[in-house]
C-alpha positions in Angstrom: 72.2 93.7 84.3 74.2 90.3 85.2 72.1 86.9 84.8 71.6 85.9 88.7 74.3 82.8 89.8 71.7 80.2 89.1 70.7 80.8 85.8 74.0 80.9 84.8 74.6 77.6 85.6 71.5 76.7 84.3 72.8 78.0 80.5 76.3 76.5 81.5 73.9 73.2 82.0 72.0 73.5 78.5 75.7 73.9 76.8 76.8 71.0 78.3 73.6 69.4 77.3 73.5 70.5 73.2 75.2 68.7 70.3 78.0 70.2 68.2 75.4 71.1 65.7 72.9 72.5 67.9 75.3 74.6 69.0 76.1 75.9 65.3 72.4 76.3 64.3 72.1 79.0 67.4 74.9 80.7 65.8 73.2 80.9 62.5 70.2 83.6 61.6 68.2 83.5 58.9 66.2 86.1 57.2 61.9 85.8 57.1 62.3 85.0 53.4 64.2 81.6 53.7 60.8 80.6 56.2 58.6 81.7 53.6 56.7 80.3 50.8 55.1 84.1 50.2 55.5 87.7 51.1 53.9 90.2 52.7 52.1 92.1 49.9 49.3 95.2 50.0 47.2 92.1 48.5 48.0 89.0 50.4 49.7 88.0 54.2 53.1 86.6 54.2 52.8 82.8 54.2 55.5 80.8 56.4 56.6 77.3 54.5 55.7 74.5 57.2 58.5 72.7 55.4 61.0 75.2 55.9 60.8 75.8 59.2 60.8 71.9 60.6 63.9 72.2 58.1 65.6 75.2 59.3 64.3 74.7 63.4 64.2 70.7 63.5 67.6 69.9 61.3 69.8 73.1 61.3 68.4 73.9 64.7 68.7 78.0 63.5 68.6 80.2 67.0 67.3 83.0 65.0 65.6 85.0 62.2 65.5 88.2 61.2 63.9 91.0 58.8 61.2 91.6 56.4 59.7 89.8 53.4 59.3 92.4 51.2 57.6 95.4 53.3 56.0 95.8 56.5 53.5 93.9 58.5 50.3 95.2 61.3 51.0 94.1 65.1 48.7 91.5 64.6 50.5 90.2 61.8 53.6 90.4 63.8 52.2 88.4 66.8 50.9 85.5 64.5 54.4 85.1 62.5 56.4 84.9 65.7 54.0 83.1 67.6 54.3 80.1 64.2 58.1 80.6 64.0 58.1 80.0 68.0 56.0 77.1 68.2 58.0 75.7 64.9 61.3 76.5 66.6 60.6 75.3 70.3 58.3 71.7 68.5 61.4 71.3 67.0 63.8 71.7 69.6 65.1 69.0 71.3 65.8 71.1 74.3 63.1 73.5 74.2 65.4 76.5 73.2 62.9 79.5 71.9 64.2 81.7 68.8 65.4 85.0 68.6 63.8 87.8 66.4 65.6 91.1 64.7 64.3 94.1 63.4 65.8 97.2 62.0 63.4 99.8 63.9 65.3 102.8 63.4 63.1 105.4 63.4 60.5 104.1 65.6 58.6 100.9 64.5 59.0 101.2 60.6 58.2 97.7 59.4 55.2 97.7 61.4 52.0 99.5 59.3 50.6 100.3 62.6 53.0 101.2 64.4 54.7 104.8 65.2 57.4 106.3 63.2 59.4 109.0 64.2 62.5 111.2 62.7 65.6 109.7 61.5 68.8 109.6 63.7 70.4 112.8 62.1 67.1 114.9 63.0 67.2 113.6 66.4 70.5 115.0 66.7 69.3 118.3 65.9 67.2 117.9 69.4 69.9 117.5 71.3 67.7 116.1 73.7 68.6 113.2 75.9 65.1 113.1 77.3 63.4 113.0 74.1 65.5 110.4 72.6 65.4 108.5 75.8 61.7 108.4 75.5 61.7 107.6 71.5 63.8 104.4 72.7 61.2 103.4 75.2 58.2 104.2 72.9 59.7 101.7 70.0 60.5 99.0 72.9 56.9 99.5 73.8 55.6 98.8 70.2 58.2 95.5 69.2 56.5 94.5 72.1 53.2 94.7 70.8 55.0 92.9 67.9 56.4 90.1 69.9 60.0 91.1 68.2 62.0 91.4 71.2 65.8 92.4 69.3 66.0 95.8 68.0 68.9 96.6 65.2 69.6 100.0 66.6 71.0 102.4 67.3 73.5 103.7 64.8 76.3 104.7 66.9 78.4 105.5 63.4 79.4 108.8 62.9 78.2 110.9 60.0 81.4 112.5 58.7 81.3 111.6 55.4 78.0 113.6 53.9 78.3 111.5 50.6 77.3 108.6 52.9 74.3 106.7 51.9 73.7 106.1 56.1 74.3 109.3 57.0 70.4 110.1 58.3 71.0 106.8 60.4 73.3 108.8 62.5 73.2 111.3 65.2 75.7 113.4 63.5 79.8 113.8 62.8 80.3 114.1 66.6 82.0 111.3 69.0 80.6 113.2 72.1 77.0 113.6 70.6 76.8 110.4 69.4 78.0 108.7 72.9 74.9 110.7 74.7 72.2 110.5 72.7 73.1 106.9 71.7 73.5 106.0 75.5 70.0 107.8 76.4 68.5 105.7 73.2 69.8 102.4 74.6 68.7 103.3 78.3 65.0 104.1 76.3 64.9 100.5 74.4 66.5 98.0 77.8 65.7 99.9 80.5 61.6 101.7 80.1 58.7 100.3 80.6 59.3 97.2 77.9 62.4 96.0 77.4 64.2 94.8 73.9 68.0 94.1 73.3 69.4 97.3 71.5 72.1 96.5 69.1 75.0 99.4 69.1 76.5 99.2 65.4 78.4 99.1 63.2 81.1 98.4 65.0 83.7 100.5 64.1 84.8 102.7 61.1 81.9 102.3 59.2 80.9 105.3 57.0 84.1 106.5 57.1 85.0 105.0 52.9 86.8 107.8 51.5 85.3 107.6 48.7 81.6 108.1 50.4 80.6 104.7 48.9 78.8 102.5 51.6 80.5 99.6 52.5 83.7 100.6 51.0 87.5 100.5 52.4 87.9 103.1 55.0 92.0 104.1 56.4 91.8 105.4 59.9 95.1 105.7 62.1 94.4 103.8 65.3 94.9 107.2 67.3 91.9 108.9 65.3 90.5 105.4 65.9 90.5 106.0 69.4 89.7 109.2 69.5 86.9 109.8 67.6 85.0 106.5 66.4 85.5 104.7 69.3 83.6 106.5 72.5 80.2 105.8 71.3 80.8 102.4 71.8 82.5 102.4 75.0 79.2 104.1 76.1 77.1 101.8 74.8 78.9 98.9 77.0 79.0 100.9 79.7 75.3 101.5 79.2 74.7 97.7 79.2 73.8 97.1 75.6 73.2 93.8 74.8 74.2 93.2 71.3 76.6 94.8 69.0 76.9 94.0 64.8 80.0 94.5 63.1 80.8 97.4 60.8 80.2 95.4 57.0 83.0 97.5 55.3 87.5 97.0 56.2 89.7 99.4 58.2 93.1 99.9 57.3 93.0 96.9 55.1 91.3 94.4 56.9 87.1 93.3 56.7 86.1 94.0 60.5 84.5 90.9 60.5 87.8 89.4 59.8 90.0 91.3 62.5 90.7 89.7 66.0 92.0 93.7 67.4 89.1 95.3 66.7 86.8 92.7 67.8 88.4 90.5 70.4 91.0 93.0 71.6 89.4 96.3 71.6 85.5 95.4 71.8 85.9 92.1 74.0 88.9 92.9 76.3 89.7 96.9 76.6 86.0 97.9 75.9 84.9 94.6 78.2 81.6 94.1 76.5 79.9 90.4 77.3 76.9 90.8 74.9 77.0 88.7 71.4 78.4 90.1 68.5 76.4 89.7 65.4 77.6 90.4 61.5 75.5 92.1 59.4 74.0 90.8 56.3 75.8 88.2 54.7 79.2 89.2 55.9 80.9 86.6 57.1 80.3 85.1 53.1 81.3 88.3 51.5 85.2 87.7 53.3 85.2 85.4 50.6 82.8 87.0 47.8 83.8 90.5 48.2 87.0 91.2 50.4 89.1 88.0 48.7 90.8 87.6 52.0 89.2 84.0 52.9 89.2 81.6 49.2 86.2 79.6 50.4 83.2 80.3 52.4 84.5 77.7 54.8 87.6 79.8 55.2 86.0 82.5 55.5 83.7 81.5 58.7 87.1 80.2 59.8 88.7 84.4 59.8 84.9 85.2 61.5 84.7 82.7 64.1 88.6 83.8 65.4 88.1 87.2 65.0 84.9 87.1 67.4 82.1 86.6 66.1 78.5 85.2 67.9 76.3 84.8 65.5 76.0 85.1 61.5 73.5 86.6 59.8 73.9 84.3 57.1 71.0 85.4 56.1 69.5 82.6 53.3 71.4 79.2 53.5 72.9 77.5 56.9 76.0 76.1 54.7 77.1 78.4 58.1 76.4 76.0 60.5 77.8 73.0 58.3 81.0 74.7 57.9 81.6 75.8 61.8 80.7 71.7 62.3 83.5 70.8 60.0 85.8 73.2 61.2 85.3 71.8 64.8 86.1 68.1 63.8 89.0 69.1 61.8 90.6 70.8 64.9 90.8 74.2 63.4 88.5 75.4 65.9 87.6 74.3 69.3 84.1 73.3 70.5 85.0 75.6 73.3 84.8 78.3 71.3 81.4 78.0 70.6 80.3 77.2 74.1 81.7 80.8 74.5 79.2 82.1 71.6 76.5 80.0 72.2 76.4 81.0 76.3 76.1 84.8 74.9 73.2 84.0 72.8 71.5 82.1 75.6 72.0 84.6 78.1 70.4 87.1 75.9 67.7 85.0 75.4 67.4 84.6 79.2 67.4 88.0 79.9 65.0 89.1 77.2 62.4 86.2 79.1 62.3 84.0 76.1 62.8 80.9 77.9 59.6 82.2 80.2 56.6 79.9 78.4 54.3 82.4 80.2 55.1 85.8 78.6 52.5 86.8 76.0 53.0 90.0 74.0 51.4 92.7 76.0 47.6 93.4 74.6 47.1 96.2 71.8 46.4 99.3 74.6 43.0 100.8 72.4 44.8 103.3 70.8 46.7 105.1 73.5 49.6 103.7 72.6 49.5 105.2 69.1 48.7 108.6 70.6 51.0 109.0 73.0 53.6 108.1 69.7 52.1 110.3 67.8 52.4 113.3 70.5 56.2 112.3 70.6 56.9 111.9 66.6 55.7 115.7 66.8 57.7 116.8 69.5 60.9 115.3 68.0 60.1 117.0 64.7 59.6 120.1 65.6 62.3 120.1 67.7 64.6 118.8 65.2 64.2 121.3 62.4 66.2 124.1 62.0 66.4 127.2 60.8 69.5 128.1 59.1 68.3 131.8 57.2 66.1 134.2 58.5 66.8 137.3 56.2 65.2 140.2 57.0 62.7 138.6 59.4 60.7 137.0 56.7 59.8 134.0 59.3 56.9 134.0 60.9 54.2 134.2 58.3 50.9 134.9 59.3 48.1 132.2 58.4 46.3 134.9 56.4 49.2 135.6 54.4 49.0 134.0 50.6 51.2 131.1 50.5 52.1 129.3 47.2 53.4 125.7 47.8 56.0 124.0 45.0 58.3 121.0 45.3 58.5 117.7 45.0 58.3 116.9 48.7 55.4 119.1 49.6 53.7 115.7 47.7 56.0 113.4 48.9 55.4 111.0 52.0 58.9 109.1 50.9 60.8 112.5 50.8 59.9 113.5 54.3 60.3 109.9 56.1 63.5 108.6 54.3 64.3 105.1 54.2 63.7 102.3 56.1 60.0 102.7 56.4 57.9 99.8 55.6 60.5 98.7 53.3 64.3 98.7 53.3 64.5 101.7 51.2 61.4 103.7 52.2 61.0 104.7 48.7 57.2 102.3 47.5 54.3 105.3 49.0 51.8 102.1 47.8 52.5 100.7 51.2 52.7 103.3 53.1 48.9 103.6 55.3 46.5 106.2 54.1 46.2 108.1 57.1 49.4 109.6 56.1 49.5 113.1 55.2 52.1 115.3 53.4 53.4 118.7 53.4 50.7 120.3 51.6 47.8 118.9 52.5 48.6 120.0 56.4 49.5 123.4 54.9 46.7 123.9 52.9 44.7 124.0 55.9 47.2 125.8 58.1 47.4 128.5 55.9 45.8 130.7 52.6 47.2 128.4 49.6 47.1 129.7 46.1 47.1 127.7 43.4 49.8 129.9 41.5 52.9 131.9 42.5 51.9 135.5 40.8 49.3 135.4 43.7 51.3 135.0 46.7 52.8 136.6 49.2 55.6 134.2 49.3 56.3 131.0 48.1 57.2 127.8 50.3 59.3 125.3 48.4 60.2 122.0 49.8 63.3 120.5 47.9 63.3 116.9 48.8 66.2 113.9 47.9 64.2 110.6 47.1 64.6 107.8 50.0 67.4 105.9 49.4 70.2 103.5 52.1 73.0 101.5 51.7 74.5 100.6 48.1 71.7 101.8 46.4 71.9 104.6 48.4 75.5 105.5 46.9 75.8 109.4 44.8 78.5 110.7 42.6 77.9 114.3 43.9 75.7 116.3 46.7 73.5 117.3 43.6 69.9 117.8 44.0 67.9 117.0 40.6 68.2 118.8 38.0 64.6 119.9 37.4 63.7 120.6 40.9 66.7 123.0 41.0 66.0 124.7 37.6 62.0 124.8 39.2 63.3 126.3 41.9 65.5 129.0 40.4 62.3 130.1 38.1 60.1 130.8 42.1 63.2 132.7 43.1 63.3 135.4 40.2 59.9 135.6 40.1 60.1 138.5 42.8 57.9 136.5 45.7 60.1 135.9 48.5 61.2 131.9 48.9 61.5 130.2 52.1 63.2 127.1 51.0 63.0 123.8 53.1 65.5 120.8 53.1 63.9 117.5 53.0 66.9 115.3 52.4 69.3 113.0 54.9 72.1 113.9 53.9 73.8 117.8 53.4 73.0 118.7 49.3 74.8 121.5 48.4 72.9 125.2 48.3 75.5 127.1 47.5 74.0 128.1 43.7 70.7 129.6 45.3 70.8 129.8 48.6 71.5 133.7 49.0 68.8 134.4 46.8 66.2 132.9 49.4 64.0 134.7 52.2 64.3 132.0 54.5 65.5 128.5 54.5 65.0 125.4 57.4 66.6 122.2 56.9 63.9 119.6 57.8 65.6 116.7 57.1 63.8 113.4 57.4 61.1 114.5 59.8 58.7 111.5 59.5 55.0 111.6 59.4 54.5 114.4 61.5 56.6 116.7 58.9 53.9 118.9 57.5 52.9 119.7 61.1 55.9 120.7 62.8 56.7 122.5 59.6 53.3 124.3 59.7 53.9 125.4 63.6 57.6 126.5 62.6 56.5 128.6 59.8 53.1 130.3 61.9 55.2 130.6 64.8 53.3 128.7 66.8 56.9 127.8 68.5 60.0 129.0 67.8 62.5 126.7 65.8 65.1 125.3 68.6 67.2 122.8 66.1 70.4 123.1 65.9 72.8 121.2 63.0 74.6 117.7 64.2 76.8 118.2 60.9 79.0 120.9 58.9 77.0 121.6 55.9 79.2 122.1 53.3 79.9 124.5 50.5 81.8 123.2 48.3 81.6 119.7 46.4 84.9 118.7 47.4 85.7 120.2 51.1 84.2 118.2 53.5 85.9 119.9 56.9 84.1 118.8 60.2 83.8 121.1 62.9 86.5 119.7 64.7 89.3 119.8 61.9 92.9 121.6 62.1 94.0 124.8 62.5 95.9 124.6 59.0 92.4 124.2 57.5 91.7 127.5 58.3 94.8 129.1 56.7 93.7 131.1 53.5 95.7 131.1 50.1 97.7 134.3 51.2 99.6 131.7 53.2 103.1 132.1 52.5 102.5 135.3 50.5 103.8 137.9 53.8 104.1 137.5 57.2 100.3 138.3 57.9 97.9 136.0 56.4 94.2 135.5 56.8 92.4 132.2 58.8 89.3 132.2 56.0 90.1 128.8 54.6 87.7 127.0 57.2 83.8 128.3 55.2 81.3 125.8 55.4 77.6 126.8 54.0 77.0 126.5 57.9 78.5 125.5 60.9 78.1 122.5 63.3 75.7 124.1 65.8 74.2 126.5 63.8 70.7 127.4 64.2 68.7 130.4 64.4 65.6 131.5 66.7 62.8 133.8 66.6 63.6 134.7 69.8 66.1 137.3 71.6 68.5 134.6 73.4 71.3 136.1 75.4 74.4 134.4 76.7 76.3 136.1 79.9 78.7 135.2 82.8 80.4 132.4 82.0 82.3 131.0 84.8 84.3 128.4 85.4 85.6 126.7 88.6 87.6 124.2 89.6 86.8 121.6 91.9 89.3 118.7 93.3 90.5 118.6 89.8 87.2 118.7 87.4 85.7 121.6 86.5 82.0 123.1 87.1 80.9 125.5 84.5 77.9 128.1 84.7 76.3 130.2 82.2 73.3 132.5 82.3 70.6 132.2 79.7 67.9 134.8 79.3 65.2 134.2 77.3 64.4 138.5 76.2 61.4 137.5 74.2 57.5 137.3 75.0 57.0 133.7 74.1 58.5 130.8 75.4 61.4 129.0 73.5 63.6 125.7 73.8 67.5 126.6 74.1 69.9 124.2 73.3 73.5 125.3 74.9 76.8 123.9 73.8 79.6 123.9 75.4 83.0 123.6 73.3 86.6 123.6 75.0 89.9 124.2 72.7 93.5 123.2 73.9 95.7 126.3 72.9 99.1 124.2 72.2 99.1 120.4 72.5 101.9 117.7 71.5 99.7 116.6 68.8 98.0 119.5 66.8 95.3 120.2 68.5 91.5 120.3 66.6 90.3 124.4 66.8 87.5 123.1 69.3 85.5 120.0 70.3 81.9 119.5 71.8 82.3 118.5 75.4 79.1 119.0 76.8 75.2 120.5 75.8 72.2 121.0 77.6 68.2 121.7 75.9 66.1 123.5 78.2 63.7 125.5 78.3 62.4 129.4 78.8 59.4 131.0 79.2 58.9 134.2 78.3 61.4 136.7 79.7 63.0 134.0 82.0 66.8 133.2 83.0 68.3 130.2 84.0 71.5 129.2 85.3 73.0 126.8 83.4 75.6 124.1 85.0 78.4 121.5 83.2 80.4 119.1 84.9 83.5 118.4 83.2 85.4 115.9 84.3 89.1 116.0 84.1 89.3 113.7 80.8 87.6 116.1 78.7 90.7 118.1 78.5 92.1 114.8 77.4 93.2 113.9 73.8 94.4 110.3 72.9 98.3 110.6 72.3 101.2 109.3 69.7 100.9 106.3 72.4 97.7 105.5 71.8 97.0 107.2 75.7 94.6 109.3 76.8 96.6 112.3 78.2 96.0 115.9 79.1 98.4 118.2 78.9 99.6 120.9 80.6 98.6 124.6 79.4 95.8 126.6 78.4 92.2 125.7 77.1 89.2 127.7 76.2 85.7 127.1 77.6 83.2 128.6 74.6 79.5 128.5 75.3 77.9 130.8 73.1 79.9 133.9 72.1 81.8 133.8 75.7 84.8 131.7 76.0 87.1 132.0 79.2 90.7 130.7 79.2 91.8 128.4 82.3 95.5 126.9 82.2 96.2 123.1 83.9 100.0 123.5 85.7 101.1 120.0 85.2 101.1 117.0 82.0 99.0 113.4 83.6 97.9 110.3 83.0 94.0 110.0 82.4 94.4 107.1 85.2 96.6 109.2 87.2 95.2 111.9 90.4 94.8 115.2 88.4 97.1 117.9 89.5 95.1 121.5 90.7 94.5 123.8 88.0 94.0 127.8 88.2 91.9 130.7 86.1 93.6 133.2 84.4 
């Protein structure tokens, strides 16, 4: 939504109005801690330093702040530290201009103690529910509200493709296409419901993609793959109106993002057109120096920043920022112009987010129906998110009255089954977690007949859990679970008693060792606080598991294959050997998609027609099973022969719905003509003439396009075969 005529040339008024050095200090964010004289603690209330702030507000003239001081605060506590930060800031202000909070609420409103939190990223791409996700997005805008915090880090529209990756529960999977929905519906939930907070689509771009796994690390993507995969989430965040986007902390093909005018002033400003402010992430514009060597002074390196695009720096301690970009103006290197540019966005954001409006108060505290209605959704999106990967023999589900022994570190573990980022950075101190918490076993125990040891059951329910951990401390040498929870785990599965094994982790941990010995295994991933009772339902069969996997999960500790790889992945070591060989070299422990039902789902006629150059496709779904089930149904097209090897299939559209017992539904896709599209040696998207493959399910049907265009160009009529 555009600013109306008249308030922007109200901003273009103010610019005119500030100092040089007012307009560096609104390019400069600090973190709580620098405001502080104490921190939050389960013994004592953060303390803001009078003396800081009439420093950092009245001198520096800081536009915003950011963060934590050491864990997580009530709504109430929220509402009095930005309601003292915002009197400090506008007391100070020569002009009256208001701050600007940020928070990381990634998974609902994690550094709030009362606040709803709800699964991580990569289990909410196991919904593949834009609704749901949609609504998770409007729920957290709701409660920052309540918080007075009206600039939300989020979401994560990296792409988890990596599964060393320290981030990789922040994302919605290895998928461009999934990724561009579901981060779309979650910015639609956080600017456009009810309450509205800036979303902040990052990291902008590459990020996660290190080849060594290592966050943060150098990444080398051609600018084709650039295109192709990493950059439509981002596009469809602009398009979706986001307000904000932060910069990707790590370098592409040699050079810091933070330090490259393509990426950020070429692609993101003038192809992707966004108009929002572009914000670094922690510390980054001082790490070009510190860390990259590509700037040899701090100076220098806000110099690289400032020309490659950058709004505003997230410094996040000292505002040696703002002194430098004051310097760099007076010395000619940089124009004041430039910052007028910067310092409109930030004001426009503040504008639109009603800061400058001395009337808004945080909405009142809603008695506690607020929390429920959170609550009601944190369960939805967990059970939906979980998945069941084995069923052997029909083991799952188990009856309540059946004798069920629980084992595992994260049937005990309120860290294990929310993940990090929750109440502190990495989600790993359960002191500050709130009481009302309740793990894995204690919601089983009273779901079902416990035993207290494994001789005595009739099967045994182990939940194998990775300890919390994000970012650089969040770094692994191997997808190895520990070493004593494994050898634990091995004793349960000779013992005779059939093991269903659950997941709790963020990232894909290799099962290869054990896996075929168990009865039934769900990945759970980072489910959140309503873990032990979605887990609970899955396992009674109070609903039927629906999740299906955003990522490969692989094998092997060295063959990371996506989905979407290469034919000549799939060549097996006969290759060479005759003139038949197999395709077997693509086996991943399980496939992008994969997930398994209790119910008797059946795919039939597939059809697909073409209409003034699109495509509508139709499936019938028929639910053959006497309870009612949630589908989720993907839809996967392949180009046969392409000029650039084609990838063996890519998701271009999916649909969750749902079936009641013994139902059928139709099921509809629109494709538009560019999903045939691939980006070419040109850096174009083109589609090619020739055949492609429609898969939904088990059915595929073939279609063949009669003539090679331009995605800008009128697509030519296509037939079936």
């Amino acid at each position: 939504m555009k600013l109306s005529s008249e308030k922007s040339e109200w901003i273009q008024a103010l610019v005119s109005e500030m100092t040089l050095e007012e307009k560096a200090g609104q390019m400069t964010q600090l973190t709580l801690e620098a405001l502080s004289s104490s921190p939050q603690t389960n013994d004592g209330q953060l303390v803001l330093d009078t003396t800081r702030m009439k420093e950092a507000f009245g001198e520096k003239h800081i536009g915003s702040v950011l963060n934590v001081f050491a864990q997580s605060m009530s709504k109430e506590e929220w509402r009095n530290c930005i309601s003292t930060l915002q009197e400090q800031a506008l007391s100070n202000s020569r002009l009256d201009i208001p701050m600007l909070y940020g928070i990381d609420a990634v998974h609902g409103a994690n550094y709030t103690t009362d606040g709803t939190l709800f699964p991580q990223n990569i289990n909410l791409g196991a919904t593949w529910n834009r609704a749901l996700v949609r609504g998770l997005g409007a729920h957290t805008a709701l409660e920052l509200e309540e918080c007075s915090i009206p600039w939300n880090f989020s979401p994560v529209l990296d792409l988890g493709r990596h599964p060393m990756w320290s981030r990789f529960s922040e994302t919605f999977g290895e998928d461009s296409f999934l990724a561009s929905e579901l981060g779309r519906q979650s910015i639609y939930g956080l600017q456009d419901g009810p309450s509205s907070v800036s979303a902040c689509a990052k990291h902008f771009i590459g990020y996660g993609q290190g080849f060594t796994g290592r966050d943060r690390t150098q990444a080398w993507i051609p600018d084709r793959e650039l295109r192709e995969l990493y950059l439509p989430p981002f596009r469809a965040a602009v398009q979706a109106g986001v307000m904000s986007v932060m910069v990707n902390s790590g370098e592409v093909n040699g050079v810091p993002v933070h330090a490259d005018p393509v990426l950020l002033t070429q692609l993101l400003r003038v192809e992707l057109g966004f108009e929002g402010v572009i914000v670094t992430d922690w510390e980054d514009v001082g790490k070009l120096h510190t860390i990259h060597r590509v700037a040899d002074s701090e100076k220098e390196a806000t110099y690289l920043a400032i020309q490659a695009g950058i709004d505003m720096s997230m410094v996040p301690f000292s505002a040696d920022f703002a002194g430098y970009l004051v310097e760099l103006v007076h010395e000619g290197r940089i124009s004041e112009s430039r910052l007028d540019a910067s310092v409109t966005r930030i004001l426009e954001m503040k504008t639109r987010l009603g800061l400058f409006q001395q009337q808004k108060k945080p909405i009142a505290p809603q008695n506690g129906a607020l929390s429920k209605s959170g609550a009601n959704l944190s369960l939805e999106a967990a059970q939906q998110s979980m998945v069941l990967l084995e069923n052997r023999a029909s083991t799952l589900p188990i009856q309540s009255a059946s004798r069920m022994f629980i084992a595992g570190g994260a049937a005990d573990s309120l860290a294990q089954i929310h993940g990090s980022w929750t109440y502190t950075w990495q989600g790993n101190d359960e002191s500050v977690y709130p009481d009302q918490l309740q793990t894995v076993r204690s919601v089983m125990n009273r779901r079902f007949t416990c035993v207290e040891t494994a001789n005595k059951a009739d099967y045994i329910l182990y939940c194998l859990g990775e300890p919390p951990s994000v970012e650089k401390p969040g770094d692994i040498d191997a997808l190895n679970w520990g070493a004593s929870q494994v050898s634990e785990l091995v004793s349960y599965l000779e013992s005779g008693v059939p093991v269903v094994l659950v997941l709790f982790t963020g990232r894909p941990l290799l099962v290869s060792a054990f896996e075929s010995n168990c009865a039934a295994i769900i990945w759970a991933g980072q489910p959140g606080p309503k873990a032990g009772s979605a887990l609970a339902d899955i396992v009674s069969g109070s609903i039927s598991p629906s999740g299906r996997l955003p990522f490969t999960y692989p094998r092997h500790p060295a063959i990371f294959h996506t989905y979407d790889h290469k034919w000549s992945d799939r060549v097996g070591d006969d290759y060479g050997l005759g003139r038949d060989y197999t395709m077997d070299g693509f086996n991943p422990q399980w496939q992008f998609g994969h997930g398994e039902s209790y119910a008797d789902i059946r795919y039939t006629d597939l059809l697909a027609v073409e209409q003034d150059g699109s495509w509508e496709v139709s499936v019938r779904i028929h639910n053959q099973s006497t309870f009612p089930v949630r589908e989720n149904v993907l839809l996967f097209i392949s180009d046969t022969f392409a000029s650039i090897t084609p990838v063996v299939k890519r998701l271009k559209g999916f649909q969750s719905i749902e079936l009641m017992p013994n139902e059928a539904q139709s099921v509809s896709f629109q494709l538009p003509i560019d999903a045939f599209g691939f980006v070419d040696v040109n850096h174009k998207l083109v589609v090619e003439k020739g055949e492609f493959v429609i898969r939904v399910g088990h059915l595929h049907q073939a279609i063949v396009l009669k003539e090679t265009f331009a995605l800008d160009q009128k697509p030519v009529k296509a037939y079936l075969i």
